[in-house]
N, C-alpha and C positions, 0 to 999 in steps of 0.2 A: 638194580644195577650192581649193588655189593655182591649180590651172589654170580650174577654173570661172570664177574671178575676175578671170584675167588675161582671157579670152573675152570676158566680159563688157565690162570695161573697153577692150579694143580696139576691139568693139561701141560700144562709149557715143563714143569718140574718132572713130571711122566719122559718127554718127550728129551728132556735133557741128560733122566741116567740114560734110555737107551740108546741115546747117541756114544754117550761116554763108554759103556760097555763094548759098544761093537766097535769104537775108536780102539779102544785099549786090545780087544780081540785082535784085532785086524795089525797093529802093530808089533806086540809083543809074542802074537800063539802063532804067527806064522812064521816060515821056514827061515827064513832073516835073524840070524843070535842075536840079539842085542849085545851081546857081551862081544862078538865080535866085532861088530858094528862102533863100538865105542874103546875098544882096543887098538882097532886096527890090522893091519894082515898080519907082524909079526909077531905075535901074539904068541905064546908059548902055550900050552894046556893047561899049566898052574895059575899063569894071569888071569885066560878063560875062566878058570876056575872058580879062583877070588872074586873074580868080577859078577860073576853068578848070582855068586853070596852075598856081595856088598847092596846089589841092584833088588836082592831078593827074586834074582830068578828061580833058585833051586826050590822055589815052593811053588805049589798047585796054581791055578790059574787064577780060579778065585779068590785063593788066600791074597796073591798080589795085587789083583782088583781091590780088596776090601779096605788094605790097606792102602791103594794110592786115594780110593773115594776118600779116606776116612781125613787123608793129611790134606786133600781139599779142605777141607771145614774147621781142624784143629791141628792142621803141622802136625809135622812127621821127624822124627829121627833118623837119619840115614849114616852110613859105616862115614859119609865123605863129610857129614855136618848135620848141623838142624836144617832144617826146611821150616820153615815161617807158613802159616795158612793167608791163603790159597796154597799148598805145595803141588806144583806140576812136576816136581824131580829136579836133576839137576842136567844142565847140558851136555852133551855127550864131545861137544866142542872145545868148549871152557871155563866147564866146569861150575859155573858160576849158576844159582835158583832160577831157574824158568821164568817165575813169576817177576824175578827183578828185569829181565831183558822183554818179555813184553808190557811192562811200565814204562817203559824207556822209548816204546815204540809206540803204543797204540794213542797216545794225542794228535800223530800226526794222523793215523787213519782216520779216527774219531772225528778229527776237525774237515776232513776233506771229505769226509761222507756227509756229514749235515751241513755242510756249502754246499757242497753238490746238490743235494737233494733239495733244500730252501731255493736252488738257481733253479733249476730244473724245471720245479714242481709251479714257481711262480711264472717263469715263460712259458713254459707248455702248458699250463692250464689256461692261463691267459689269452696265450695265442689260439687258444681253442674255442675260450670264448668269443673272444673278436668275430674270428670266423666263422662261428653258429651262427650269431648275432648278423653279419654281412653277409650270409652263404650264397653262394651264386655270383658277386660280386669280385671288385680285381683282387681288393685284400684275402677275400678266401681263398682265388687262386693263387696269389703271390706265396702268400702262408703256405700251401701247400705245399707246392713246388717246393719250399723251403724245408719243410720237414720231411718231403722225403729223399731230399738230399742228404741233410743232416744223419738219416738213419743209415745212411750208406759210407758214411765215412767211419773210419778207426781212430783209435786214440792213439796209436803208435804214427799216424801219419801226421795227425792235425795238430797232435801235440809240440813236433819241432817247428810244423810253420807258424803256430801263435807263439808261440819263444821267438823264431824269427820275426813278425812281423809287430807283435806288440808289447816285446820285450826291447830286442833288441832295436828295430829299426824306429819306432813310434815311442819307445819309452814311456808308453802307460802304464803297465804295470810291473810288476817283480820280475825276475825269472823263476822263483820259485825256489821255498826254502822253508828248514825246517821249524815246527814250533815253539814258542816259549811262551805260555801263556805269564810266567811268573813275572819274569822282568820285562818283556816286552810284547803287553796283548795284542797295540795297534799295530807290528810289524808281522805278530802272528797273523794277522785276516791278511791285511796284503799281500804276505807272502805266500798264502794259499788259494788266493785269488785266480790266478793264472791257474793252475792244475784244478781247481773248483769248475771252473767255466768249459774249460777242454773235457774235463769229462761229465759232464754234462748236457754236452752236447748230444749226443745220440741217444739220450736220456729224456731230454723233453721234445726232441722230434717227434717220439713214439706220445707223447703224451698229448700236443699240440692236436695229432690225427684224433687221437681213440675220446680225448675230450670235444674234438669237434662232432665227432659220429655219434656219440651222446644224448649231448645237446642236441641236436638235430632229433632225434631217435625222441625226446623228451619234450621237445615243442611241438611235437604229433600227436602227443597224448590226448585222451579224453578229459583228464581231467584239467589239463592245460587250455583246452579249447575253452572249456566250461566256465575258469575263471577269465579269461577273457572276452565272454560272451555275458559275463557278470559287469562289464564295463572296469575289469582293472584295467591300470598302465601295463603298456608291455613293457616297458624296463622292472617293474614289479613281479610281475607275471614269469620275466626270464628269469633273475634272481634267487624271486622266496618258492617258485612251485618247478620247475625246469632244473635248475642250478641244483636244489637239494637233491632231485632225484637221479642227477647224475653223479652226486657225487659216492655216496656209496659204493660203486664200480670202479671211479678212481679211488676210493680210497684201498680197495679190496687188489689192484694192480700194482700199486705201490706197496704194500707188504708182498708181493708174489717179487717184485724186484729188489727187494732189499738185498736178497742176494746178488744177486748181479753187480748192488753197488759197493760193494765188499772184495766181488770180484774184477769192479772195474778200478777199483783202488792199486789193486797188484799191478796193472799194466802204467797204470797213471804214475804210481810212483818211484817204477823205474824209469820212466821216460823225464821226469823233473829230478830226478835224483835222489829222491825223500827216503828219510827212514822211519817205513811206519809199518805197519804189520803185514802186509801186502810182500816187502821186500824181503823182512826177516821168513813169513813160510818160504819164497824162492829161495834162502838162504840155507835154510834148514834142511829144505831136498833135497836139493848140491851137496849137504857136509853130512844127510843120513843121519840124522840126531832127530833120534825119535821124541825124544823128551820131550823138545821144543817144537817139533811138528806136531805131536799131541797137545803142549798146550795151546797152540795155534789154534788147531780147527776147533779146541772147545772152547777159548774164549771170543772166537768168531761164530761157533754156535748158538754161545749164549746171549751175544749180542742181537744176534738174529731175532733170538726167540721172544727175547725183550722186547723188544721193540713191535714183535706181532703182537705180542698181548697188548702194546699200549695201541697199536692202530685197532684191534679188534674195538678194546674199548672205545675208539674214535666212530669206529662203525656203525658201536649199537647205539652212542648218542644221539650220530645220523640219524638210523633208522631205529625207534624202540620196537619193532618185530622183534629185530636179530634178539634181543636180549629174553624172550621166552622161545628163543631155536634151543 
């Protein structure tokens, strides 16, 4: 198991410079100045100029790579300040270290991604099994019908009528707002409660189906028949031999959507109003400040890639195959 893990994780560290190199390619080597860009149009030649120098554009491509990798890990000196490690640069808005303004932001993504994903992941697998367990039955059809409703709605629609109806008119929950875990935790979940559930939605619709087709797919099996025909219980039988072997697939769909929930965060959080990472990349493409658009995608890279390594290790626990692949 340690070695699968260290593979893995070498894998994910692999996967991370070459994210970060073609991030840094793609925004600084193409036809876009930076130095204009963070100038402004009236910019004189000599400001250009300075600006060049200060940002460290006038050197080779790699030189500037080497040194933005290196002030990742141990800070950097720049003409405007120190930069503190992680250094992502400074804003080309206001000036102010990258790494401070996505601190400021990423609790609120952070927290709405794993509600989201704990709602989701507990109704739709749920709802999946019910209806394995029923299939053919009205709960399977009702379930149904329900999820694939669910997969047809948006978050920009659903999201003002659950404000409308269970904010404002039913007063169940928040309207939504942003975190503190420091002084106030139990206001923190409540207030993400509402934006947790709405986007979630169209998140375990798809999981309620692919967990019921599963299960289904896994109580056909041979070897399933076989403990059965061994005289176990079928609540046994669904559980410890059905239930494990479906899970592996969901588990391997939900790292394939972790993006998605990162990307359903952006939509989510402008519709609740939140400021979490989601809103600052929309913020960042608006004002052209590559600094912060760069540290964007790669601290939403890394969170990605995190998290597959720890679902892989989830995987091979599932299955001990995976772990000699």
């Amino acid at each position: 198991m340690l070695r699968f893990l260290v593979r893995r994780a070498l894998g994910a560290i692999v996967i991370l410079v070459l994210i970060s190199a073609v991030t840094y390619f793609l925004f600084f080597a193409l036809p876009a100045d930076p130095a204009l860009l963070s100038c402004g149009k009236n910019c004189g030649p000599q400001e250009v100029a300075l600006i060049h120098h200060n940002l460290g554009l006038d050197q080779p491509i790699p030189v500037q790579y080497w040194h933005y990798m290196v002030g990742l890990f141990v800070g950097r000196d720049m003409p405007i300040g120190h930069c503190d490690a992680p250094c992502f640069g400074f804003s080309f808005a206001n000036q102010q270290p990258v790494w401070d303004i996505i601190k400021d932001r990423y609790p609120d993504t952070l927290t709405l991604a794993i509600m989201g994903a704990a709602i989701f992941l507990t109704i739709g697998v749920g709802l999946g099994l019910i209806s394995a367990a029923k299939q053919g039955k009205l709960f399977d059809k009702i379930a149904s019908g329900v999820s694939l409703t669910g997969q047809s709605v948006q978050i920009y629609f659903i999201g003002p009528l659950a404000i409308y109806v269970l904010a404002d008119q039913l007063g169940w929950l928040d309207h939504g707002h942003d975190v503190d875990w420091a002084h106030n935790p139990v206001g923190s979940i409540t207030g993400m409660l509402l934006p947790a559930l709405v986007m979630s939605v169209i998140f375990w619709s798809n999981y309620s189906r692919q967990t019921r087709s599963l299960m289904v797919e896994q109580l056909s099996e041979e070897h399933v028949r076989t403990a059965r025909a061994k005289g176990m219980s079928s609540r046994y039988v669904f559980f410890r031999y059905a239930l494990r072997g479906a899970m592996g697939p969901i588990v391997t769909i939900f790292g394939i959507d972790l993006g998605s929930v990162f990307g359903g965060a952006i939509i989510t959080e402008t519709t609740f109003g939140l400021h979490g990472i989601g809103q600052l990349a929309v913020q960042a493409v608006l004002q052209t400040d590559l600094p912060l658009e760069m540290g964007v995608m790669l601290f939403g890279a890394t969170a990605i890639v995190i998290f597959n390594v720890l679902i892989d290790a989830s995987y091979a626990f599932i299955d001990p195959r995976v772990r000699l692949a």
